[in-house]
C-alpha positions in Angstrom: -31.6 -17.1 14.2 -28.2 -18.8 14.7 -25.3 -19.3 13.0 -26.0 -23.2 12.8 -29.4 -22.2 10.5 -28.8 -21.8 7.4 -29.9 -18.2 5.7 -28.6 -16.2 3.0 -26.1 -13.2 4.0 -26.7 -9.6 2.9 -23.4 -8.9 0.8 -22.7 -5.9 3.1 -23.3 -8.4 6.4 -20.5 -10.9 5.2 -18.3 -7.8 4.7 -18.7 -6.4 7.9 -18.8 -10.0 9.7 -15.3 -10.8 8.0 -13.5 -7.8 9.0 -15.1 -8.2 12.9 -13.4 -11.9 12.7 -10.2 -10.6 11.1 -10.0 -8.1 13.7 -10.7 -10.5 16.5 -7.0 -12.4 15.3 -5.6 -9.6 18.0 -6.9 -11.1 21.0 -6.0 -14.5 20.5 -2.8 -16.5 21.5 -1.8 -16.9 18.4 -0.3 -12.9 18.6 -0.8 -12.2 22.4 2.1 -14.5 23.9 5.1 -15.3 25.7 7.2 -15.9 22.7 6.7 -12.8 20.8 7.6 -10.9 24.9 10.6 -13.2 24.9 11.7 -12.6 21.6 11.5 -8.6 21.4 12.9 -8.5 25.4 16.1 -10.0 24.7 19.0 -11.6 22.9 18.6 -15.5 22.7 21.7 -17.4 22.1 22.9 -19.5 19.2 21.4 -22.4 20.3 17.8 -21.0 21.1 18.1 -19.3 17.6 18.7 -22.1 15.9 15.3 -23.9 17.3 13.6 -20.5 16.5 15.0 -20.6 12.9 14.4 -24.4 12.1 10.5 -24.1 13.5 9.7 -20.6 12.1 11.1 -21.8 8.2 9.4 -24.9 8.8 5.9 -23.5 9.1 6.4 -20.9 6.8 8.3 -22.9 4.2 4.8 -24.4 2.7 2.7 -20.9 2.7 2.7 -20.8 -1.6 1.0 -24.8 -0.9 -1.6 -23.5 1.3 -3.0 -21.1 -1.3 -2.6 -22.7 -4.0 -4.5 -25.3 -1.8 -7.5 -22.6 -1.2 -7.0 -20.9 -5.1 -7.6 -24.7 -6.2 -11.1 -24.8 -4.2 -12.0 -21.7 -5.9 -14.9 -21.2 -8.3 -13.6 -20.8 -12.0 -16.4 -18.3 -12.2 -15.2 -16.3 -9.1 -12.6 -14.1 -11.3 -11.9 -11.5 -8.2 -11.2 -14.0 -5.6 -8.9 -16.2 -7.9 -6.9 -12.9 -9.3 -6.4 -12.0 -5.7 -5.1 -14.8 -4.4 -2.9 -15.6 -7.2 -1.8 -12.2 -6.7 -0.9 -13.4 -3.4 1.0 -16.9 -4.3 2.7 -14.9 -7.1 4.4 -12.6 -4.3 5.4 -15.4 -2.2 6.8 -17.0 -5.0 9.4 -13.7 -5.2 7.4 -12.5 -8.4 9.0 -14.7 -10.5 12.7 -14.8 -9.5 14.1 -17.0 -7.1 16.5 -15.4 -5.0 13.6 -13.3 -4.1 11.2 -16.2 -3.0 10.1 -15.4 0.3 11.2 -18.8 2.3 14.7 -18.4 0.2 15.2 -14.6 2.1 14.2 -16.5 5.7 16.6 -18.5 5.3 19.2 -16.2 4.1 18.3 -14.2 7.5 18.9 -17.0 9.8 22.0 -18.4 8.3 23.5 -14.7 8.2 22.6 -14.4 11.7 23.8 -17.5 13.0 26.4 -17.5 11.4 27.2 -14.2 13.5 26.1 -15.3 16.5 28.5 -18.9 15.9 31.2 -16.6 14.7 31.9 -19.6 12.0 29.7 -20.0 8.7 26.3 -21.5 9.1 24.6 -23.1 6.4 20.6 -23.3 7.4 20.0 -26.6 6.1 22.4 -27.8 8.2 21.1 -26.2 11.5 21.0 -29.8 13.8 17.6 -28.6 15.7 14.3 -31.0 14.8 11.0 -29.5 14.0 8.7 -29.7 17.3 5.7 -31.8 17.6 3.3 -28.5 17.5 5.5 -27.4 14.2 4.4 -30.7 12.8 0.9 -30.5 13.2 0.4 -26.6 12.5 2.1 -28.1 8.9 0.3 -30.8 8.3 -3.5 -30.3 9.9 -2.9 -26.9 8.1 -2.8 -28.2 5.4 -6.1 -30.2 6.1 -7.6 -26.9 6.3 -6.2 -25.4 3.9 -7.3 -28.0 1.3 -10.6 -28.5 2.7 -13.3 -29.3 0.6 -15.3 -26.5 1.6 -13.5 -23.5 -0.2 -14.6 -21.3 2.8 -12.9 -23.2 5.2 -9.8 -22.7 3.1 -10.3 -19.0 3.3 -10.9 -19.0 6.9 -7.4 -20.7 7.1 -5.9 -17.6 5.4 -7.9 -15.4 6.1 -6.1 -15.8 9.6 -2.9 -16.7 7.9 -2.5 -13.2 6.4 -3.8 -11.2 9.6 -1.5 -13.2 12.1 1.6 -12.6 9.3 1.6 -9.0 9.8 1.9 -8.3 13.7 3.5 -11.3 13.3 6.5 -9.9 11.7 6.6 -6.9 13.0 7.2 -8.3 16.6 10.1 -10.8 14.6 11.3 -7.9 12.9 11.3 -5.6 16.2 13.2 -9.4 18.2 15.7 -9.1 15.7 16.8 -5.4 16.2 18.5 -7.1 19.4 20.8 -8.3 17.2 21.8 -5.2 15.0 25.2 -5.4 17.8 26.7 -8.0 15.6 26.7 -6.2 12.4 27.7 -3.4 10.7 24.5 -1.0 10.3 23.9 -1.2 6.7 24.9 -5.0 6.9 22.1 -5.7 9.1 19.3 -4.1 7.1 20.5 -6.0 4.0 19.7 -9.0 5.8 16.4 -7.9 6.9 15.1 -8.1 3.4 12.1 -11.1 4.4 11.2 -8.5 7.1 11.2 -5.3 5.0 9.1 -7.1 1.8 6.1 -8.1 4.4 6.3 -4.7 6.5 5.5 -2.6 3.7 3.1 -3.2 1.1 2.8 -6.9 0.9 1.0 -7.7 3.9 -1.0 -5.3 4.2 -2.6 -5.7 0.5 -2.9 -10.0 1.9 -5.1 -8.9 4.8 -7.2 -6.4 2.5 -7.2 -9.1 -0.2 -7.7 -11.6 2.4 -10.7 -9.8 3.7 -13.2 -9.3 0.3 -11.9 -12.6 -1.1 -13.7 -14.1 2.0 -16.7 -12.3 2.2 -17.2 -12.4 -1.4 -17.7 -16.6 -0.5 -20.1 -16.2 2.4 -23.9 -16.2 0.9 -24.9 -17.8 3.5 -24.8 -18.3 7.4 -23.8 -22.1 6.4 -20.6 -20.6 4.8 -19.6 -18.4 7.1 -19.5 -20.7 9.8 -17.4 -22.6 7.6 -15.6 -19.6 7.2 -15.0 -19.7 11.1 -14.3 -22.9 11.5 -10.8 -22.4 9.3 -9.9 -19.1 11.0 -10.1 -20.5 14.5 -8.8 -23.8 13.5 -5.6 -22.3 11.9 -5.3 -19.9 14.8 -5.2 -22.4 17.3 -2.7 -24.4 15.7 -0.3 -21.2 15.5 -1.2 -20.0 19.3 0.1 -23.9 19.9 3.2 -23.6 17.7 4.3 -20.4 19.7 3.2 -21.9 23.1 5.6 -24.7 22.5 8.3 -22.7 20.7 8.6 -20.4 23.7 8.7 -23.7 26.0 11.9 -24.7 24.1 13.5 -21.7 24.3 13.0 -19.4 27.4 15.5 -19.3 29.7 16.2 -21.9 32.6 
């Protein structure tokens, strides 16, 4: 029997499938790459920081629209996976207060830190560097996922959204310890607020979350190849999105 046939999933089968794909996230570009080396290896300057900062917020910025996308998809009946993604969007979204909105904190990083590294105050939105073609399309064929008709596709898409973002911020978090030099001590961990939020709980409950709200969607062989189809679709665009970040920044 193959994954193209269509037969129905044991409950515990879609579980442990889920998790085995989730888990697979660590082998793939999208996390093993030159970028995340560069990044943690060394100080970039201003101008290299300032395409990191305008690419990263870029594809980040729309994360609450891609799942409300998938919550949107949802079942009304399916109370679990609906309370756990809203429990999600509801986290990005600062819980409610709007200094505390995740994509407000990223930027307050990068304009506190360029504005060290510029030794002059930097606003973010007016940091000159242009999004990058693979920015673009991780944004908007994201999005496609995201939205897809098929609600599994649309948890495959974050499904590997939420177990990229963990690594994935603890290698950003562990890049921007190389520049703790130009602040005070307590200074810089004030500004590290968007790292601290998703290095504790937060992330770690999205991947959990992440997990069950997935399985709980695949009855079927059908849906979980749907299911696959929107985790490697979204991890390719992100392996791309680092490929050619790390192209416009490394060294000469």
């Amino acid at each position: 029997m193959t994954l193209s046939e269509t037969t129905t999933l044991p409950a515990e089968v879609a579980m442990r499938r889920v998790h085995d794909l989730a888990e697979s996230v660590y082998r793939h570009p999208a996390l093993d790459n030159e970028f995340y080396r560069l990044w943690r290896g060394t100080e970039l300057g201003a101008d290299q920081v300032e395409i990191v900062a305008r690419n990263f917020y870029a594809q980040v910025a729309p994360t609450a629209n891609r799942i409300a996308l998938v919550f949107l998809r949802m079942n009304p009946e399916d109370a679990a996976a609906r309370a756990e993604t809203v429990e999600n969007l509801n986290d990005e979204l600062g819980n409610g207060v709007a200094d505390k909105v995740h994509s407000v904190l990223l930027k307050n990083f990068f304009a506190e830190l360029l504005t060290r590294l510029r030794g002059r105050p930097v606003r973010f939105d007016d940091i000159p560097a242009a999004a990058l073609p693979a920015t673009r399309r991780l944004v908007e064929e994201g999005a496609a996922l995201f939205g897809d008709p098929r609600v599994q596709v649309g948890c495959g898409a974050l499904l590997a959204q939420e177990w990229h973002a963990y690594p994935q911020l603890v290698y950003l978090y562990e890049g921007a310890r190389n520049y703790l030099p130009h602040f005070a001590l307590e200074e810089f961990h004030e500004h590290c607020e968007y790292f601290y939020l998703h290095i504790g709980a937060t992330e770690k409950e999205h991947k959990v979350h992440s997990v069950s709200t997935s399985a709980a969607l695949c009855h079927t062989t059908e849906e979980l190849a749907a299911l696959e189809k929107g985790f490697t679709g979204y991890l390719d665009l992100l392996a791309d999105f680092w490929r050619e970040l790390y192209a416009a920044v490394k060294p000469a």
